[in-house]
MARBA-3410 file (N, C-alpha, C, O; in Angstrom, 1 decimal):
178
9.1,4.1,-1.0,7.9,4.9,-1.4,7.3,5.5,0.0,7.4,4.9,1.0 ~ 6.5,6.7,-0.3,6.2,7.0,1.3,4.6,7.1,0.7,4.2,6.8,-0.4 ~ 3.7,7.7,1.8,2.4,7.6,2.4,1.8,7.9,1.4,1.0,7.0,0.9 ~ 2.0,9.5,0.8,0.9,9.7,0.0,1.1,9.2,-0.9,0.0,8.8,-1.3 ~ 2.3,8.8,-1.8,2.2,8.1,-3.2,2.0,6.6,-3.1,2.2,6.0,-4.1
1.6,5.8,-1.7,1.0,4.5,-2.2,-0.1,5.2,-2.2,-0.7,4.9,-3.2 ~ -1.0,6.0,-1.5,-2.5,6.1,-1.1,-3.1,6.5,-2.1,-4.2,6.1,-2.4 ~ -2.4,7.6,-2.8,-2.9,8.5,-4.3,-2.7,7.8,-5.1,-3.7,7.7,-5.8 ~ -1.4,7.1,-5.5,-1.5,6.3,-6.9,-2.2,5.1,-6.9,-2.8,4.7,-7.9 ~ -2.0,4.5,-5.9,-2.9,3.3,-6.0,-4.6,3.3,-6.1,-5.2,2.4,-6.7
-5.3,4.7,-5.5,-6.4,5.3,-5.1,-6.8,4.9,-6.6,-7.5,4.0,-7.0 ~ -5.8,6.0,-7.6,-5.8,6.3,-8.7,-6.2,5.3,-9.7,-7.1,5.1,-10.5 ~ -5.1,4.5,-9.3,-5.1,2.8,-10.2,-6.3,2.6,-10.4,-6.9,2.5,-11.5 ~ -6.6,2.4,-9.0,-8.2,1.7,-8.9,-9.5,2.3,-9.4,-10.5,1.7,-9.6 ~ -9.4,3.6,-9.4,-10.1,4.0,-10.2,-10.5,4.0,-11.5,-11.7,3.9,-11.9
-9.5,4.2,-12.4,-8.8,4.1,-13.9,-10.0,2.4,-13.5,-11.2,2.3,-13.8 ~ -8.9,1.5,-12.9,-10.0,0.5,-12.7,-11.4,-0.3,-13.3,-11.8,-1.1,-14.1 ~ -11.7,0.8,-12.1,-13.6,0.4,-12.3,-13.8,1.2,-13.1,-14.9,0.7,-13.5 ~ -13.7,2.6,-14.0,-14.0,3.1,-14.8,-13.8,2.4,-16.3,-14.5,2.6,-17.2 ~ -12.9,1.6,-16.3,-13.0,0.7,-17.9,-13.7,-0.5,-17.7,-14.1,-1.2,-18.7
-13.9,-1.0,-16.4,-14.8,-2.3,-16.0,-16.5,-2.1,-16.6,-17.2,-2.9,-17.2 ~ -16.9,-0.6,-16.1,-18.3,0.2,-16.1,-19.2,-1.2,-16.1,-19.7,-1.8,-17.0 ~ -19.2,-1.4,-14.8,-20.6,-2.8,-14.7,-21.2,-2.0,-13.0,-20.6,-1.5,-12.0 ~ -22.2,-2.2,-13.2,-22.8,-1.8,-11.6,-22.6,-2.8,-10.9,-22.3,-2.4,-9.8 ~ -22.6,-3.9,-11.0,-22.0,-4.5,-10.0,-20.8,-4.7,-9.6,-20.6,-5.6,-8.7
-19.5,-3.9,-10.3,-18.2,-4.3,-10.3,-18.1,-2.4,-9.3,-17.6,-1.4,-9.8 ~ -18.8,-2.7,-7.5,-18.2,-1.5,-7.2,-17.3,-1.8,-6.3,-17.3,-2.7,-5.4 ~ -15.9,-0.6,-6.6,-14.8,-1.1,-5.6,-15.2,-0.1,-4.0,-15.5,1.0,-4.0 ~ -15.0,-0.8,-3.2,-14.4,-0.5,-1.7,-13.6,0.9,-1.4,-13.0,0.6,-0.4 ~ -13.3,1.7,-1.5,-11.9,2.3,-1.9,-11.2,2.5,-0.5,-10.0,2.6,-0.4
-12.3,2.5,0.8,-11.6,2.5,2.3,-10.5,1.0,2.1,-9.3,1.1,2.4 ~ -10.7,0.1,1.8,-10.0,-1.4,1.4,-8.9,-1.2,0.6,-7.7,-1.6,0.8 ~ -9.2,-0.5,-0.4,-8.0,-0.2,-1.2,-7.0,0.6,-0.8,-5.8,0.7,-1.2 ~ -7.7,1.6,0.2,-6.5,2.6,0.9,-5.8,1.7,1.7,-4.6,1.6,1.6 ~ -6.3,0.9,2.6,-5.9,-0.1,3.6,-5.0,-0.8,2.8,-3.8,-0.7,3.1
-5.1,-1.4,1.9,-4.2,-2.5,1.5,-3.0,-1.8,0.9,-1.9,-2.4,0.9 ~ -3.3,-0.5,0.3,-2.0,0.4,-0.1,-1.0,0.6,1.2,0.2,0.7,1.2 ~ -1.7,0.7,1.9,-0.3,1.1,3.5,-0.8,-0.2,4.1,-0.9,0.3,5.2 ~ -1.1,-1.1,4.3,-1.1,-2.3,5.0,0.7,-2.9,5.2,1.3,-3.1,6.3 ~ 1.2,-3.0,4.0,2.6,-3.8,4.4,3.3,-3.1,5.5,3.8,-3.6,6.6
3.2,-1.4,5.0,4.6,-0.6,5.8,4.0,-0.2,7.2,4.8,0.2,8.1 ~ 2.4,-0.2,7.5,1.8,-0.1,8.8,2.0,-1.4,9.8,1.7,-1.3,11.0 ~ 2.5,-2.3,9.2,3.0,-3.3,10.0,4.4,-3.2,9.9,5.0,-2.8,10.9 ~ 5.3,-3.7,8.5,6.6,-3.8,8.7,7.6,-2.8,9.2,8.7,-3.0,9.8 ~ 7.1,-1.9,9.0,7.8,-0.5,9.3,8.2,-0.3,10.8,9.3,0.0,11.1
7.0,-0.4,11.8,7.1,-0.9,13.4,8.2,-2.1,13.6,9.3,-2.3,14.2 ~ 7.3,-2.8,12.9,7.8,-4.6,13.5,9.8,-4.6,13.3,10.6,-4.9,14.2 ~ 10.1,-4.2,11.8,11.2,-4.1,11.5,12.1,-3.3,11.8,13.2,-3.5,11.4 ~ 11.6,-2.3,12.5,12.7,-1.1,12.6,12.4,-0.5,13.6,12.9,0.5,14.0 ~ 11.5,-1.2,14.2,11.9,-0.7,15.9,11.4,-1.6,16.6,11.5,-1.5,17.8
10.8,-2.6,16.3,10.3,-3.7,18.1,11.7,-5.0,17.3,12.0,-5.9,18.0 ~ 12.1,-5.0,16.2,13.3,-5.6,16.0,14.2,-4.8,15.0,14.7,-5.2,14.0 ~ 14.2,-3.5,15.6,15.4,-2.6,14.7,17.0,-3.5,15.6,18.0,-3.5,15.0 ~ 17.1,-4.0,16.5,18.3,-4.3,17.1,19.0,-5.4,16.0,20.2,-5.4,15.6 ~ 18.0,-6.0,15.7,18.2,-7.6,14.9,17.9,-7.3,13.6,18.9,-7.1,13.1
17.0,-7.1,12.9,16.3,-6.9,11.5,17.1,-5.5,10.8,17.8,-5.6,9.8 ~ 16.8,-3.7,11.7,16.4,-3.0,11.2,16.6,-3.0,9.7,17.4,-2.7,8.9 ~ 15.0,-3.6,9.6,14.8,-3.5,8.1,12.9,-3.2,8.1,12.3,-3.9,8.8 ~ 12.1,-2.2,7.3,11.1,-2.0,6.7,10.6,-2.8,6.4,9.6,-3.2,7.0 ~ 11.0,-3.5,5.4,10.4,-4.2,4.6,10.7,-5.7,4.8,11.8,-6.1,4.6
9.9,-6.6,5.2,10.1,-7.9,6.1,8.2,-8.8,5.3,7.5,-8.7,4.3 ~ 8.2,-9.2,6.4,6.7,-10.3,6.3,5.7,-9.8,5.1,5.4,-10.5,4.2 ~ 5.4,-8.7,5.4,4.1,-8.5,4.5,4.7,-7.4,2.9,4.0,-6.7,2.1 ~ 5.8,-7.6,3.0,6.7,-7.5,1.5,6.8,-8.5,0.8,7.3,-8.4,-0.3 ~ 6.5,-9.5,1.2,6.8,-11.1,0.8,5.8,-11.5,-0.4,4.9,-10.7,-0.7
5.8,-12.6,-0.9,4.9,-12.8,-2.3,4.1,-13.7,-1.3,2.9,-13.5,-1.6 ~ 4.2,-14.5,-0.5,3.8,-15.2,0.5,2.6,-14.6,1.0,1.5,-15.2,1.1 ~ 2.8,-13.1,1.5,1.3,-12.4,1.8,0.8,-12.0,0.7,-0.4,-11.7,0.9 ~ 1.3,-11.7,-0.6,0.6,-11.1,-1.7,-0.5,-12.5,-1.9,-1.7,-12.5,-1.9 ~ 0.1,-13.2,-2.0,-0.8,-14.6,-2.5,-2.1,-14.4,-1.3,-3.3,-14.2,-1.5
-1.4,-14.7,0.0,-2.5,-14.9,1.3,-3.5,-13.8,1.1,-4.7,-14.2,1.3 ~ -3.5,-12.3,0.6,-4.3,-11.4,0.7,-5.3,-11.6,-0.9,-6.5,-11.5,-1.0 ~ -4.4,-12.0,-2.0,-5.7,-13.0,-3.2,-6.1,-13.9,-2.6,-7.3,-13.6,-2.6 ~ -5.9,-15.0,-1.9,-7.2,-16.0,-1.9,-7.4,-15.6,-0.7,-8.1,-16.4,-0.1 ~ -7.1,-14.6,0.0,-8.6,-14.2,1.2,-9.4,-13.2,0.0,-10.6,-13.2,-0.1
-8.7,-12.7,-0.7,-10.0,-12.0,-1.6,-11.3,-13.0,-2.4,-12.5,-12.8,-2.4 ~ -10.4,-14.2,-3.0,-11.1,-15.0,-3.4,-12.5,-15.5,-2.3,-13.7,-15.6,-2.5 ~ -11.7,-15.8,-1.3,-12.9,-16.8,-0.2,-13.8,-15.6,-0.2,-15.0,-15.9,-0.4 ~ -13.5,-14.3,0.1,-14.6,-13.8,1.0,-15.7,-13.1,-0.2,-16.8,-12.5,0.0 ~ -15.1,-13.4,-1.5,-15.8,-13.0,-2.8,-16.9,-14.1,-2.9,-18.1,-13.9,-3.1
-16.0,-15.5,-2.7,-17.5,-16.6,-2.9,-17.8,-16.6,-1.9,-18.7,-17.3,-2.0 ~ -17.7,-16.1,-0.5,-18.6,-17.0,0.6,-19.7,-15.2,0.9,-20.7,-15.2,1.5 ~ -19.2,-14.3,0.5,-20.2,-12.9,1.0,-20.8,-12.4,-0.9,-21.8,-11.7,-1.2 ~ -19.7,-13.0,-1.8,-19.9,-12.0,-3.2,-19.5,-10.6,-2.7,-20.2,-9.6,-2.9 ~ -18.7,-10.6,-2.2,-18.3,-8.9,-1.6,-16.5,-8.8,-2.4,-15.7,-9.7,-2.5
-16.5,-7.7,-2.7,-15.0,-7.6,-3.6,-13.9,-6.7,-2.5,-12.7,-6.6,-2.8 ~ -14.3,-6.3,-1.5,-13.8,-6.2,-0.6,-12.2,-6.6,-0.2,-11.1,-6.0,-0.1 ~ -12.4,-7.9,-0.1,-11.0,-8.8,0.1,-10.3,-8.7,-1.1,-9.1,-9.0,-1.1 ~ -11.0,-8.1,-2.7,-9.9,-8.4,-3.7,-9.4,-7.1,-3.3,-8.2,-7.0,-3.2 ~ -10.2,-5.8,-3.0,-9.7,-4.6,-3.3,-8.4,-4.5,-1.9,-7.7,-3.6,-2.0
-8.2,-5.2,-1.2,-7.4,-5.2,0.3,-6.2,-5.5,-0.6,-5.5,-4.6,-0.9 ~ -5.9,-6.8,-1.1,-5.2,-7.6,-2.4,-4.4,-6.3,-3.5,-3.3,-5.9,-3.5 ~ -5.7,-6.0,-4.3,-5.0,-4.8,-5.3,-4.5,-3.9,-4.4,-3.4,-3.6,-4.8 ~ -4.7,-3.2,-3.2,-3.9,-2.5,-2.6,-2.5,-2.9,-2.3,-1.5,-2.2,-2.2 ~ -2.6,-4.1,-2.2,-1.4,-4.8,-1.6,0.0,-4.7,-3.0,1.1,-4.3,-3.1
-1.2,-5.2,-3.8,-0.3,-5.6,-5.1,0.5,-4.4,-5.5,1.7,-4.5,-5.9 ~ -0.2,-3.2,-5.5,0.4,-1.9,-5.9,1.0,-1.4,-5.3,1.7,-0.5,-5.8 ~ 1.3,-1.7,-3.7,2.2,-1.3,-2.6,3.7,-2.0,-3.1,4.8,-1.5,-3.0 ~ 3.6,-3.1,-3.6,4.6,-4.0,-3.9,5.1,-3.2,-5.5,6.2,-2.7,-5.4 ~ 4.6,-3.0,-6.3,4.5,-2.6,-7.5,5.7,-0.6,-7.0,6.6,0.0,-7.6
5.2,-0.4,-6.2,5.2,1.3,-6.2,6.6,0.9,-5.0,7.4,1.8,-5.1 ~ 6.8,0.0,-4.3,8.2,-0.4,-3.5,9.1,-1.0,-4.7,10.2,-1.1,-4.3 ~ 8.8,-1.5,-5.8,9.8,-2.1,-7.0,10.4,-3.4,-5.9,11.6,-3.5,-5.7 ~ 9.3,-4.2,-5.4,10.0,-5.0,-4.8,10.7,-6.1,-5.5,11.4,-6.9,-4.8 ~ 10.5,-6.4,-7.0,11.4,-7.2,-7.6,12.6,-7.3,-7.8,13.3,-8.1,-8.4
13.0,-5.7,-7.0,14.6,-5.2,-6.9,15.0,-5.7,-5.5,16.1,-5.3,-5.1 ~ 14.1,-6.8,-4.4,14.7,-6.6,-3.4,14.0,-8.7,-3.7,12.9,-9.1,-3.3 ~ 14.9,-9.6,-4.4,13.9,-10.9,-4.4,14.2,-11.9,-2.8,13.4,-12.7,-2.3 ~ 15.7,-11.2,-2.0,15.4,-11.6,-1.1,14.0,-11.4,0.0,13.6,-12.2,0.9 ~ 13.7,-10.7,-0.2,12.3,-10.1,0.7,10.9,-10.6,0.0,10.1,-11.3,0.6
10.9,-10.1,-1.1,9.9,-10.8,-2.3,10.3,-12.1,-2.0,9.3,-12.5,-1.3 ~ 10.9,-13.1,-2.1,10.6,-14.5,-2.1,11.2,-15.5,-1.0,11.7,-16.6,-1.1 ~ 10.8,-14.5,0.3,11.7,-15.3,1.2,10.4,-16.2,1.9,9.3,-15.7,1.7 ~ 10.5,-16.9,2.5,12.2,-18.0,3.0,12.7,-18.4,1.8,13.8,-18.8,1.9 ~ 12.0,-18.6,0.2,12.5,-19.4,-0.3,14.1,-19.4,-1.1,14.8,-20.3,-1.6
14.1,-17.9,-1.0,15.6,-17.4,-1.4,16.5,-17.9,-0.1,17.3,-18.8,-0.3 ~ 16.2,-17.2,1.2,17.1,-16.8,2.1,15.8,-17.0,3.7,14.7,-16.5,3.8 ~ 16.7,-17.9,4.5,15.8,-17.7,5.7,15.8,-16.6,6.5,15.3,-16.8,7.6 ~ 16.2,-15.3,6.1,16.2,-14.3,7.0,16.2,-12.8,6.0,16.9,-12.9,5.0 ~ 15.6,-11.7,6.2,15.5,-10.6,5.5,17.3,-9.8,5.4,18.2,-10.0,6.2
17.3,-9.3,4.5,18.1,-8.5,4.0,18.1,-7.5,5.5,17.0,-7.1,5.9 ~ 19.5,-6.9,6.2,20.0,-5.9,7.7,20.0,-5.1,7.4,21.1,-4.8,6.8 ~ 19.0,-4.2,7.4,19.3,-2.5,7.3,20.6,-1.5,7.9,21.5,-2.0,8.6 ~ 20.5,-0.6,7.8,21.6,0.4,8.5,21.6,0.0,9.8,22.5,-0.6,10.3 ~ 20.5,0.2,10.5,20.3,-0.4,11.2,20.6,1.0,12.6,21.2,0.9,13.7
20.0,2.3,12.0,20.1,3.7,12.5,18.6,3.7,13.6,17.6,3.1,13.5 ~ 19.3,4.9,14.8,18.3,5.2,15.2,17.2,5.9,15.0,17.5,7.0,14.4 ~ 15.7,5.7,15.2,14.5,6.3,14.8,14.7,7.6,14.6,14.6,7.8,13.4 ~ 15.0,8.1,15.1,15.1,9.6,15.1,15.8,9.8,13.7,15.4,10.3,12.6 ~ 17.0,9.4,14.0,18.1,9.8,12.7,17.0,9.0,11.4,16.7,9.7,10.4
16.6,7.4,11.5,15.4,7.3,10.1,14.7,8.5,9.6,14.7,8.9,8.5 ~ 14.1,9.0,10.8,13.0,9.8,10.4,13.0,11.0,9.7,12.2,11.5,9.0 ~ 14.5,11.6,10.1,15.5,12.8,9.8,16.1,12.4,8.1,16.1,13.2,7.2 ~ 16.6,11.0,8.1,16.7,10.6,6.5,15.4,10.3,5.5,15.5,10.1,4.3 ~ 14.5,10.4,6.3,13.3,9.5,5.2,12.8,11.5,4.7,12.8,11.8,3.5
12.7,12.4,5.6,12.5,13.5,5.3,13.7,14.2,4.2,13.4,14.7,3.1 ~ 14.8,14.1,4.7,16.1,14.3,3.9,15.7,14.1,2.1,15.6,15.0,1.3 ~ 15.6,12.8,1.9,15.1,11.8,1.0,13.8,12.3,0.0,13.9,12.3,-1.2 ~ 12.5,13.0,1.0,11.6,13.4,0.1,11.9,14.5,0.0,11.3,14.9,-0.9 ~ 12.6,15.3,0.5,13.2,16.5,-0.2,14.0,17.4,-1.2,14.0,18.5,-1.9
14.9,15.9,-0.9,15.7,16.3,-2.0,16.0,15.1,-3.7,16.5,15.3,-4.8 ~ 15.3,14.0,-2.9,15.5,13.2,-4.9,14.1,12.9,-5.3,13.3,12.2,-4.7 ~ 13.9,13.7,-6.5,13.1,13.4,-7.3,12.0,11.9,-7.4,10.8,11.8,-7.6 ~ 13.0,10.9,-7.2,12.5,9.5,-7.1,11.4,9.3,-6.2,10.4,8.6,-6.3 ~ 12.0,10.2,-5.2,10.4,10.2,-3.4,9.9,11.5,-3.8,8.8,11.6,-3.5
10.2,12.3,-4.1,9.1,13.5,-4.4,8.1,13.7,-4.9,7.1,14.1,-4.5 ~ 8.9,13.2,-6.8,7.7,13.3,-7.4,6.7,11.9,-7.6,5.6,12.1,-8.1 ~ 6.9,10.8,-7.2,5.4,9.8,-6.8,4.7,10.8,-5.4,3.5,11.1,-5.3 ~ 5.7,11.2,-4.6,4.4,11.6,-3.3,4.1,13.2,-3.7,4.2,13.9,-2.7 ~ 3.8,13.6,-4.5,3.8,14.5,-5.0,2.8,14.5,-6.3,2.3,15.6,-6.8
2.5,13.0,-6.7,1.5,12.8,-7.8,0.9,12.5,-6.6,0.4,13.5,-6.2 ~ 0.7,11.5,-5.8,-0.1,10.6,-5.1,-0.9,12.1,-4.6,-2.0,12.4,-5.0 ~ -0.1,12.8,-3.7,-1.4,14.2,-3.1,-1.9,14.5,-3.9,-3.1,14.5,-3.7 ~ -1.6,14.7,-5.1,-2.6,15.6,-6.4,-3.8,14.9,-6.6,-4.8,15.5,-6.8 ~ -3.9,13.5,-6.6,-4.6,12.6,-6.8,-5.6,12.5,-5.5,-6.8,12.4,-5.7
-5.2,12.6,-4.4,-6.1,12.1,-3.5,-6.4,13.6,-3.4,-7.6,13.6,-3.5 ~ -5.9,15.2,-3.2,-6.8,16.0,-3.1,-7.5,16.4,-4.5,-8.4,17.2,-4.4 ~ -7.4,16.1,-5.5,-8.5,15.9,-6.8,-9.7,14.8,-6.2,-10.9,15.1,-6.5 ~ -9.6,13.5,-5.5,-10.8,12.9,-5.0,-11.1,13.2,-3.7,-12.1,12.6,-3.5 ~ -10.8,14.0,-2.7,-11.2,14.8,-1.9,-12.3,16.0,-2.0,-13.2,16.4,-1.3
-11.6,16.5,-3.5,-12.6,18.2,-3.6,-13.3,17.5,-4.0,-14.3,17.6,-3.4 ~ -13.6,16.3,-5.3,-14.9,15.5,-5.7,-16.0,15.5,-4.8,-17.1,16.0,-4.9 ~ -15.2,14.7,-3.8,-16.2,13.7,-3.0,-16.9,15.2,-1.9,-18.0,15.5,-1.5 ~ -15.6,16.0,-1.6,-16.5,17.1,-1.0,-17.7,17.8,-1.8,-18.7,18.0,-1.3 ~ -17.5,18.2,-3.2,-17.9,19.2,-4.1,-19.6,18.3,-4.2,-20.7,18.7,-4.1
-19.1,17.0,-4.4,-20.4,16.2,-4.7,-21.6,15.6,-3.2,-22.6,15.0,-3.2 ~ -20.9,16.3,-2.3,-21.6,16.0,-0.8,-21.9,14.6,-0.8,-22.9,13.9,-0.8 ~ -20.6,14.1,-0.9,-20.9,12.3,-0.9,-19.3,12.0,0.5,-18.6,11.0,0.5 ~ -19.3,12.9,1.2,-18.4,12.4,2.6,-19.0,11.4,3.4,-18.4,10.3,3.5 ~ -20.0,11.6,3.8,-20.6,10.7,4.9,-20.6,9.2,3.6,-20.3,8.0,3.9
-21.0,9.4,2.5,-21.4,8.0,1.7,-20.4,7.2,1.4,-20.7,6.0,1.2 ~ -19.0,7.8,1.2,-17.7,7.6,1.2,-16.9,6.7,2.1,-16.2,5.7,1.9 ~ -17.7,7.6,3.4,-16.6,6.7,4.8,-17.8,5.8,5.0,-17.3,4.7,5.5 ~ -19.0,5.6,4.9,-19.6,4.1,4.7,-19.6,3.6,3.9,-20.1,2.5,4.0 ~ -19.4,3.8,3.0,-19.8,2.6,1.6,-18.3,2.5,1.2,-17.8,1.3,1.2
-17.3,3.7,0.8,-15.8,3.1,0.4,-16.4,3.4,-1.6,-15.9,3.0,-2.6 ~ -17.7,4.3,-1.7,-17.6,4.3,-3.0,-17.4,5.8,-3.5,-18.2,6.6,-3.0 ~ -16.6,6.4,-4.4,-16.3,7.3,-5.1,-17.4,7.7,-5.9,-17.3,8.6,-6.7
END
C-alpha cells in the first residue's frame, strides 16, 4: 500500500468512526491518526531497505509485527488512564489500519515474528533507485495500488476543501479535530 491510501482511508475510517460514536467527549486526534497510518512504513521502510537492505531488504520488519500492534494499544490504554487523552488510542487505530490496508495476515511470518520465525521474510533485495522506479511502475499500472491511493487522495482532498471551506486550518494543526 502506498502513502495516500493509508492516510485517506484510514483518515476516512476514523471518521465514519466518531461520527456513529456522536458523544462530545469521544473527540478523535486525527494529526495521531495520520501518524499512526504511516508510522510502520516511516520507520520500516528506511530501517529495512536501506540502513539493512544488504541483510533484510525487506519493508516490512519491526513495526509490521502484532508485537507493536499490541505495544501501540496499551500505550493507548496507559495514556487514556493516566492523561484521559484518546490520543494514544488514535496512534493504535492508525496502526491497526496500516496493518489492515498492508493485508498483513498474508505475510504471518512478519505479523507474528519471532514467534513463527527468528528473522523476517529477504526481499529482492534491489537497489533504491531501481525500488523506487518499481513502487512507481506498480502504482501505475495494477489496479490493486491505484485504486486504494486513488480513493485515499479523494478522501483526504474532500477533508482538505472542508477544513479549508470551514476556516478551521489553524484549529486542525492544533487540536487534530475535523
Amino acid at each position: 500500500m502506498f502513502l495516500l491510501a493509508h492516510a485517506g482511508i484510514t483518515l476516512g475510517a476514523a471518521r465514519v468512526v466518531e461520527e456513529a460514536v456522536k458523544r462530545p467527549s469521544f473527540r478523535l486526534d486525527y494529526r495521531f491518526i495520520l501518524l499512526g497510518s504511516l508510522l510502520p512504513d516511516i520507520v520500516d521502510k528506511p530501517l529495512g531497505r536501506i540502513i539493512f537492505g544488504e541483510v533484510i531488504a525487506n519493508g516490512r520488519i519491526f513495526l509490521h509485527t502484532m508485537i507493536f500492534l499490541v505495544m501501540t494499544i496499551l500505550f493507548g490504554i496507559f495514556i487514556y488512564r493516566w492523561k484521559n487523552a484518546l490520543w494514544g488510542f488514535c496512534i493504535a487505530f492508525g496502526v491497526l489500519m496500516h496493518f489492515i490496508l498492508d493485508e498483513m495476515w498474508m505475510d504471518p511470518v512478519t505479523l507474528f515474528w519471532p514467534f513463527i520465525s527468528p528473522g523476517f521474510g529477504r526481499g529482492p533485495g534491489v537497489p533504491f533507485l531501481d525500488m523506487v522506479r518499481s513502487w512507481f511502475y506498480t502504482l501505475l499500472t495494477e489496479p490493486h495500488a491505484f485504486l486504494p491511493e486513488l480513493a485515499g487522495l479523494v478522501i483526504l482532498i474532500f477533508v482538505a476543501i472542508k477544513v479549508i471551506k470551514e476556516k478551521r486550518v489553524k484549529e486542525f494543526l492544533l487540536t487534530g479535530n475535523l
